[in-house]
C-alpha positions as CSV (number, residue, x, y, z in Angstrom):
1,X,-12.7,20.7,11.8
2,X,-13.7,20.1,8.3
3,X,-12.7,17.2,6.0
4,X,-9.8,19.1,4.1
5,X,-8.2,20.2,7.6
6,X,-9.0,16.2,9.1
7,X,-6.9,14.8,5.8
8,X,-4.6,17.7,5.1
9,X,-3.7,16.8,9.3
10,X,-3.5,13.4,9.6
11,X,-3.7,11.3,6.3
12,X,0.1,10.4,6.1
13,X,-0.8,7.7,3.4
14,X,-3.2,7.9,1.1
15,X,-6.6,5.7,1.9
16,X,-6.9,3.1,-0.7
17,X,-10.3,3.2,-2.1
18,X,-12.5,0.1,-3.4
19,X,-15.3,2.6,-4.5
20,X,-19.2,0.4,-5.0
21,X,-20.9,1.2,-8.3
22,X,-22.4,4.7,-7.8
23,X,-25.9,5.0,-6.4
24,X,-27.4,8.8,-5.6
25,X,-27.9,10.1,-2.7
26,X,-28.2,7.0,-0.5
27,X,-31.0,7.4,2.9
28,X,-28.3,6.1,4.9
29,X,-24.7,5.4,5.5
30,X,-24.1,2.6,7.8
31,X,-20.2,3.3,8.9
32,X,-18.6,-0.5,10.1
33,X,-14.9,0.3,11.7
34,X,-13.0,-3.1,12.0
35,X,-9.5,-4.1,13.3
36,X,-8.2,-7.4,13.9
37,X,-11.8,-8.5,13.7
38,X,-11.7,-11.7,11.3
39,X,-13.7,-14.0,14.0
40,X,-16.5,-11.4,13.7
41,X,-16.6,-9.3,11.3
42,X,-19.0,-11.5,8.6
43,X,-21.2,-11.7,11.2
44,X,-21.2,-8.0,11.2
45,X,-21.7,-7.2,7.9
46,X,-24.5,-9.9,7.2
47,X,-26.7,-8.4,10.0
48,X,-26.6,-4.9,8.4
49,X,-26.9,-6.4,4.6
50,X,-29.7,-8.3,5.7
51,X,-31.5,-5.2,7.2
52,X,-35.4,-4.7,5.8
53,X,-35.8,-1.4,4.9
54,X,-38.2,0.5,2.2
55,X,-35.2,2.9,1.2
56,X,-31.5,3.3,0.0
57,X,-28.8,2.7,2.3
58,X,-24.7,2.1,1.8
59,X,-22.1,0.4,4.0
60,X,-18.8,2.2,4.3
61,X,-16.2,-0.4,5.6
62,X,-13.2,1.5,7.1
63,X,-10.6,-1.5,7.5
64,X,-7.5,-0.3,9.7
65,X,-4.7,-2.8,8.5
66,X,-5.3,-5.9,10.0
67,X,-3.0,-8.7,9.6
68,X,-5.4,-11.7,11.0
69,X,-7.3,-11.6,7.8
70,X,-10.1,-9.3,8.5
71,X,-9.1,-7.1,5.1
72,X,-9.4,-10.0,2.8
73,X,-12.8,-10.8,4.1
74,X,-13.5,-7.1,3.4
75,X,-12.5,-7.0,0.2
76,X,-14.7,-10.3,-1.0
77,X,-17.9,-8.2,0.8
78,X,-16.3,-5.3,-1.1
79,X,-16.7,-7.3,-4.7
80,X,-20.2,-9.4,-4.0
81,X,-21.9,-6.4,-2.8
82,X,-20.4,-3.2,-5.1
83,X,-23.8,-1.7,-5.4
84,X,-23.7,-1.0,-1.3
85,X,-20.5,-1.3,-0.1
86,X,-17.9,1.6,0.3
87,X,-14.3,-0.1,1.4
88,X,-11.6,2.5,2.8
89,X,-8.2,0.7,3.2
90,X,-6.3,2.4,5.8
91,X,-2.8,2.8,6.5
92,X,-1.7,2.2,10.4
93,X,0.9,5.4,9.4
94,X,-2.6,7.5,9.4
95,X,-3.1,5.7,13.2
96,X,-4.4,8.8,15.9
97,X,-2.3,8.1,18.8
98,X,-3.7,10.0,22.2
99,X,-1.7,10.0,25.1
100,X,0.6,7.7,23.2
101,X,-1.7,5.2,22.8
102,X,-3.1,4.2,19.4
103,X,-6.7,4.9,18.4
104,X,-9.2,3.7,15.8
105,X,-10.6,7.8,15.4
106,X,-8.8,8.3,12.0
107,X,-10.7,4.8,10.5
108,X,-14.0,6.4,12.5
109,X,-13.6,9.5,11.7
110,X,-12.8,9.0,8.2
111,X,-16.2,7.5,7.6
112,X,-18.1,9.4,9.2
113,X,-16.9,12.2,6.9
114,X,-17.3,10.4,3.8
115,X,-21.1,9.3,4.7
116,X,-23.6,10.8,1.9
117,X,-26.8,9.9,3.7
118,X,-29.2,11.9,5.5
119,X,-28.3,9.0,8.7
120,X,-25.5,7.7,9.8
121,X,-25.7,4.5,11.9
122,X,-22.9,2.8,12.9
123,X,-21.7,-0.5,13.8
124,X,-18.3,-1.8,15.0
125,X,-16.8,-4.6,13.6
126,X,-16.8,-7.3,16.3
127,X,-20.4,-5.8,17.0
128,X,-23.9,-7.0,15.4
129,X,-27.4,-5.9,14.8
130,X,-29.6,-8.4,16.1
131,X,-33.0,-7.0,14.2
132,X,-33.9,-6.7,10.7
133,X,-36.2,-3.7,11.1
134,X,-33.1,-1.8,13.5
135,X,-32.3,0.8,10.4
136,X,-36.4,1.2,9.4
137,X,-37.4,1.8,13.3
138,X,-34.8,4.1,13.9
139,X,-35.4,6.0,10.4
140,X,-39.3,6.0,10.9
141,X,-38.9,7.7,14.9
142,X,-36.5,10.1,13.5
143,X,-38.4,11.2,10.6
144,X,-41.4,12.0,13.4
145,X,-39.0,13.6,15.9
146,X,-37.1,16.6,13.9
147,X,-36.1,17.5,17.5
148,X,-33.9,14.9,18.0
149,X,-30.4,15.2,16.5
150,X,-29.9,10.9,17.7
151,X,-31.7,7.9,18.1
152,X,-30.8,4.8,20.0
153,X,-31.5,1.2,21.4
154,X,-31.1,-0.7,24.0
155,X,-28.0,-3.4,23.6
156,X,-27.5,-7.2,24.6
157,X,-24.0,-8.0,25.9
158,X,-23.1,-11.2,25.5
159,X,-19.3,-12.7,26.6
160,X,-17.0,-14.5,24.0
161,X,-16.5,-17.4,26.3
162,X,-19.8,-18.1,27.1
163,X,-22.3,-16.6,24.0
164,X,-25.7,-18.4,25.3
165,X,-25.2,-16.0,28.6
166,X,-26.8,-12.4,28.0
167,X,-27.9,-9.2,29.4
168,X,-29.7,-6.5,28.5
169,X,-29.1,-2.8,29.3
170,X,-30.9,0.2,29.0
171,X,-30.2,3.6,30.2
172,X,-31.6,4.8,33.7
173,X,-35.5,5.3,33.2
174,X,-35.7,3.7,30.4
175,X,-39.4,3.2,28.8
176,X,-40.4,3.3,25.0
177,X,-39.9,6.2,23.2
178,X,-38.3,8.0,25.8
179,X,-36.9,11.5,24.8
180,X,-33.7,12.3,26.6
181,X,-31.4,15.5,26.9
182,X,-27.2,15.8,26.9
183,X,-27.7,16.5,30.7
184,X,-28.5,12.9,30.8
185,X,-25.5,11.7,28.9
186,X,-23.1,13.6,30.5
187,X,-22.5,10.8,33.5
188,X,-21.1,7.7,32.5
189,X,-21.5,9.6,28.7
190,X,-19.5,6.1,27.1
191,X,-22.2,4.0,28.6
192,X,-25.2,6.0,27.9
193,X,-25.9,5.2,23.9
194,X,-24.2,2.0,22.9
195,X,-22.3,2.9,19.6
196,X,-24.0,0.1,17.8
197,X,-27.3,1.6,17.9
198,X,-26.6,4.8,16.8
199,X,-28.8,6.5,14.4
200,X,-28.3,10.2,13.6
201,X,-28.3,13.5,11.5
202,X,-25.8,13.5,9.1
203,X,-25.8,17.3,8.6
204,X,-23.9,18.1,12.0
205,X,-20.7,15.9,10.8
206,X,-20.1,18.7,8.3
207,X,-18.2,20.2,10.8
208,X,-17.0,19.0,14.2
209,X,-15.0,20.6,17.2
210,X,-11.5,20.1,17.3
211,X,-12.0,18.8,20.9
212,X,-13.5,15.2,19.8
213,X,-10.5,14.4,18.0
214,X,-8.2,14.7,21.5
215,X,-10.8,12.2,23.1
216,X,-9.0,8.2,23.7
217,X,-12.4,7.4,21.9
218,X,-14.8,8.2,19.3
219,X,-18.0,7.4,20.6
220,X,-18.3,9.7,24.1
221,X,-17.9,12.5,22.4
222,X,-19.9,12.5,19.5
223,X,-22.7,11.6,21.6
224,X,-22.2,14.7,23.9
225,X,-21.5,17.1,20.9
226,X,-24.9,15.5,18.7
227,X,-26.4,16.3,22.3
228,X,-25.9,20.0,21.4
229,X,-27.8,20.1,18.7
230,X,-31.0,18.1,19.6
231,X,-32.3,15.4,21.8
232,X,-31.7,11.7,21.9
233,X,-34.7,9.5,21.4
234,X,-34.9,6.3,22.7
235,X,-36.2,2.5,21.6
236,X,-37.1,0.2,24.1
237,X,-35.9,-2.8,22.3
238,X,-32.3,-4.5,21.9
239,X,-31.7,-4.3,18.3
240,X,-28.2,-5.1,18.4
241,X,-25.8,-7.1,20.4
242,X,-22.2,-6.3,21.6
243,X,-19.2,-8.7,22.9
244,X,-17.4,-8.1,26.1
245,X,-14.1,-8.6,25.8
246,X,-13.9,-10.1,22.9
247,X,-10.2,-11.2,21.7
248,X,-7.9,-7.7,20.3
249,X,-11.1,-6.0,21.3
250,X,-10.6,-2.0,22.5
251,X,-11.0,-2.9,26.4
252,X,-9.2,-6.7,26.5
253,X,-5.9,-5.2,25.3
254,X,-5.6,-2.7,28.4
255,X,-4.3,-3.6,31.4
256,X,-5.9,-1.5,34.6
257,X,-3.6,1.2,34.7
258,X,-4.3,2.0,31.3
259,X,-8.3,1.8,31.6
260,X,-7.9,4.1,34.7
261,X,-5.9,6.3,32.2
262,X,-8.6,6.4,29.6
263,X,-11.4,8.0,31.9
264,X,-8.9,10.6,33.5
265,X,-8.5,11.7,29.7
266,X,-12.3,11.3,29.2
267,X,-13.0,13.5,32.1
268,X,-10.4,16.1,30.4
269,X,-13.2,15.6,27.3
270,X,-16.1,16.0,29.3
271,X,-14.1,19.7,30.4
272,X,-13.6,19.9,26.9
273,X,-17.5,19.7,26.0
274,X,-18.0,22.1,29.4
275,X,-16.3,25.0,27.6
276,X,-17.1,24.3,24.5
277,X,-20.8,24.5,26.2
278,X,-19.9,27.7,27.5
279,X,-20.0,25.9,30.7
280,X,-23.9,24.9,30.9
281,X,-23.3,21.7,32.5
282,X,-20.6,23.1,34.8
283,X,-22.5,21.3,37.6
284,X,-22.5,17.7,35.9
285,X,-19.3,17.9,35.1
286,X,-18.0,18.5,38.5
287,X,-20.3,15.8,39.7
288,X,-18.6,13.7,37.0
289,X,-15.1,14.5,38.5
290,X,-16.3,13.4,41.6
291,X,-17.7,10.3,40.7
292,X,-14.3,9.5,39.2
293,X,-12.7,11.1,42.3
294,X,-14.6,8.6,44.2
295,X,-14.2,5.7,42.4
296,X,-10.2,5.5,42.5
297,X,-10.8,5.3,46.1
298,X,-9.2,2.1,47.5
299,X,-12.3,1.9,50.3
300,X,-15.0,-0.3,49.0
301,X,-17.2,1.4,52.0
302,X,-16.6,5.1,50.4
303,X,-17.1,3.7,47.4
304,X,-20.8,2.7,47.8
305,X,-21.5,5.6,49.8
306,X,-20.4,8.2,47.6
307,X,-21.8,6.1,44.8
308,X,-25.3,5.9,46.6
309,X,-25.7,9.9,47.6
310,X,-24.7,10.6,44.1
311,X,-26.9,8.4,42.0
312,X,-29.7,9.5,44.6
313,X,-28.5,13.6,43.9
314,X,-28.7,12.5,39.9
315,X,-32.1,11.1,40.3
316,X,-33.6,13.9,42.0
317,X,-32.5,16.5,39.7
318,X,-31.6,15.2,36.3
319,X,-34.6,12.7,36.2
320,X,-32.0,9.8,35.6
């Protein structure tokens, strides 16, 4: 799917536009998606304004109708920063719904198309970047490794309710500079690359399969479609930090019925990429299934079992 088909589908209402003074062919476009986010979203944008970097870079700011002032913090960015900041002012009547449920992909997608840089990172809005050098590390690695079509970090989680508590999480095998493969992505593909530290090749979002845009989110798939067209490289360093469950966040406004909802219809993705893949990782994928299989289990005891023999089955043949 192309830009004209994405708009010509699903922009009901035109996206107001508060357009930054124009600036050529920017290095890269740093897309921020924010909803409901007022608590956090100056935060957000300060970490990524206050990014050291020895090239051009703009912020698109894709603000989805909030009503807790989020979009009048936007617009004040929008008008002390015009010479780096892109604002799109979305309509909810644009909203993607899957499965009935509404979605941020229109606000996500919609920047993504609109990037002009050779990069795209992105950050959420109630996310931050914790490192100045994030953007110049992640250019400089991918700039040496034309084989990779994504970069990322490592990400600190901290919770609302209690900030001075942290963890850090890396993906299995972790070490610096680590190059891995989709295969490696494919289990637990949401939790692999944390979207905040995503760096990659603007050139592939020309175009994009119709099956991302039936996904709950925006984030699994991408990852698993970039994975198609290169490997992922990997920083050992937590460069940027993510809230659990912060307040009108994506995951504290589901109850369980609708989480276990979301990764039946990211499995149905993660078939999606299989075909799409004429069937590659037909093997992962069915190990996926069951893993999910597996984990909607009521036992605790099958649980950790099945959980066990198939993290030990991973290891031994996907190197995970």
């Amino acid at each position: 799917m192309k830009l004209e088909v994405f708009l010509k589908k699903y922009e009901n209402v035109s996206v107001e536009k508060i357009q930054k003074e124009e600036r050529i062919n920017p290095v890269v476009s740093v897309c921020i998606q924010t909803y409901q986010q007022a608590n956090y979203i100056e935060e957000c944008l300060d970490s990524v304004l206050e990014q050291n970097v020895d090239f051009s870079y703009e912020i698109l700011i894709g603000e989805d109708d909030s009503n807790d002032g989020t979009r009048a913090i936007c617009k004040e960015y929008a008008k002390r920063y015009p010479d780096k900041i892109r604002l799109f002012l979305h309509s909810r009547e644009n909203n993607i719904k899957v499965a009935g449920h509404p979605t941020g992909k229109f606000n996500f997608f919609y920047n993504l198309f609109h990037a002009k840089g050779k990069y795209i990172a992105i950050c959420e809005g109630d996310d931050f970047w914790d490192d100045v050098n994030k953007l110049q590390d992640q250019y400089d690695f991918m700039e040496s490794h034309p084989e990779c079509s994504m970069c990322f970090t490592a990400v600190k989680t901290i919770k609302n309710k209690q900030p001075s508590k942290s963890t850090v999480k890396r993906p299995p095998g972790a070490k610096p500079n680590r190059i891995y493969s989709v295969r490696n992505a494919i289990i637990k593909a949401g939790e692999f690359a944390p979207t905040a530290s995503m760096f990659f090749r603007q050139k592939f979002l020309q175009e994009v399969p119709d099956w991302i845009f039936y996904a709950p989110v925006g984030d699994m798939p991408l990852t698993l479609y970039l994975g198609t067209k290169g490997n992922f490289g990997y920083l050992d360093k937590a460069s940027v930090v993510r809230r659990s469950m912060a307040e009108n966040s994506w995951s504290a406004t589901m109850n369980y019925q609708r989480r276990r909802g979301i990764v039946k219809e990211l499995l149905s993705t993660k078939e999606s990429f299989n075909e799409y893949t004429n069937y590659q990782y037909n093997t992962l994928v069915k190990l996926e299934k069951a893993r999910i299989h597996f984990n909607d289990k009521k036992s605790i005891v099958k649980r950790a079992i099945a959980q066990t023999l198939l993290g030990r089955k991973l290891k031994e043949w996907f190197d995970l």
